[in-house]
C-alpha positions in Angstrom: -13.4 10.5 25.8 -11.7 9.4 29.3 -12.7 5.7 28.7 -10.8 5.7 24.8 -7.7 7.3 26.4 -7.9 4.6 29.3 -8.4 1.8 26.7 -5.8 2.9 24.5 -2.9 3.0 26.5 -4.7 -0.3 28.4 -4.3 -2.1 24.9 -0.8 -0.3 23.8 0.7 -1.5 27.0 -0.7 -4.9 26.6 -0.1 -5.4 22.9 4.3 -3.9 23.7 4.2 -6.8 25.8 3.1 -9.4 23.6 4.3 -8.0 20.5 7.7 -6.3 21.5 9.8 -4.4 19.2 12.9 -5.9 17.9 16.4 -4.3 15.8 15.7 -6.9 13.4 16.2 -5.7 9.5 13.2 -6.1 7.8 12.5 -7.9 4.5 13.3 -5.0 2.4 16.3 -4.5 4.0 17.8 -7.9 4.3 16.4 -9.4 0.7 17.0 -5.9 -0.7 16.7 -6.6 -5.0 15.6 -3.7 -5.9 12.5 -5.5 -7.5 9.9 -6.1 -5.2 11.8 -5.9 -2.0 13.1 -2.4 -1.7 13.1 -0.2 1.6 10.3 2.6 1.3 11.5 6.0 1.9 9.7 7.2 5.4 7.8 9.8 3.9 6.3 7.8 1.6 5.6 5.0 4.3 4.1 8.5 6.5 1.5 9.0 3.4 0.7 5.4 3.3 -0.5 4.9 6.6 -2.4 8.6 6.2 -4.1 7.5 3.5 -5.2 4.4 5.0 -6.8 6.5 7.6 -8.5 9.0 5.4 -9.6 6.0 3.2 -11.7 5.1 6.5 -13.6 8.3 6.7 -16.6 6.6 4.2 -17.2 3.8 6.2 -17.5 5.6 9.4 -20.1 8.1 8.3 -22.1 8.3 11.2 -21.6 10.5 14.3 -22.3 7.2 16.7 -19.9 5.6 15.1 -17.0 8.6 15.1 -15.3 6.9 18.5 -13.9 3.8 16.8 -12.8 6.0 13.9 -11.0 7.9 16.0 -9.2 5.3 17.7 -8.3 3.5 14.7 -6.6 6.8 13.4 -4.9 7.1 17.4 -3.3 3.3 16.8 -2.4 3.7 13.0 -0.3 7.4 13.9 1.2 5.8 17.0 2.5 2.6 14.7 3.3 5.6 12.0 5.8 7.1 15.0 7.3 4.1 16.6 7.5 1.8 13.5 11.0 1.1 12.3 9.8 2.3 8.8 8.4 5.2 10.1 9.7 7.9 12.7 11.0 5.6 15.0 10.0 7.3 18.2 9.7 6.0 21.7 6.4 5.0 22.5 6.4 7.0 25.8 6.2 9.9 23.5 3.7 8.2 20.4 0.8 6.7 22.5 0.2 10.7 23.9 0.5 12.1 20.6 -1.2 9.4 18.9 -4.3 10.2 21.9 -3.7 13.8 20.8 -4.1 13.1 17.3 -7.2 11.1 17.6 -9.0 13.8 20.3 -8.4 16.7 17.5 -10.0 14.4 14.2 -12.4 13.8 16.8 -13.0 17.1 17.6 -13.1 18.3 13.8 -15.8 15.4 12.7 -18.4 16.7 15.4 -17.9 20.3 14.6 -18.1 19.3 10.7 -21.1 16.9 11.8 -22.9 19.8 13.6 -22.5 22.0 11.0 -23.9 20.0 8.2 -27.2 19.4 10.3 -27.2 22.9 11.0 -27.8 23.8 7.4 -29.7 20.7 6.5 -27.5 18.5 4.8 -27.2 14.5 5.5 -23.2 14.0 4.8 -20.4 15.8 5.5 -19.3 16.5 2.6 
């Protein structure tokens, strides 16, 4: 667990450096025609980006494979906190609670994944 944290504040420093924030107004903001380019409420930007995690839970089915799962969900709710379209929240504060976030979905696949071979199943759910 001591070598995701390490790599994931390894590649958040390294990707704020080569991809650094900016103030500048995004497409839905600047075009703004309340067709197709229309600023998304942050909620609703919030769910999107939850989803898109959840929506991963399938495809990393196995117990081996329940690390990378985890770090994808640390980078997608640390982007979901410091995006402009989301909370907007310094990153000093994010990355931990993005490490946070990962270590507890972590946590709650391998309980769910030794409970399920305790009574025999094969999936989780």
């Amino acid at each position: 667990m001591c070598g995701i944290d390490a790599g994931y504040f390894l590649y958040g420093r390294v990707t704020d450096k080569i991809f650094a924030s900016d103030d500048r107004e995004t497409p839905a903001v600047a075009i703004n025609d309340g067709v197709v380019c229309v600023p998304m409420k942050t909620w609703k930007a919030f769910l999107v980006q939850l989803l898109n995690i959840a929506g991963t839970g399938p495809i990393f089915g196995s117990i081996l494979t329940a690390i990378p799962a985890a770090f994808m969900s640390a980078v997608c709710m640390t982007y979901i906190l410091t995006a402009g379209e989301g909370f907007g929240i310094s990153t000093k504060i994010a990355v931990p609670v993005g490490v946070c976030f990962a270590a507890a979905l972590l946590i709650v696949y391998i309980v769910l994944w030794t409970r399920s071979q305790k009574h025999g199943r094969e999936r989780l759910l």
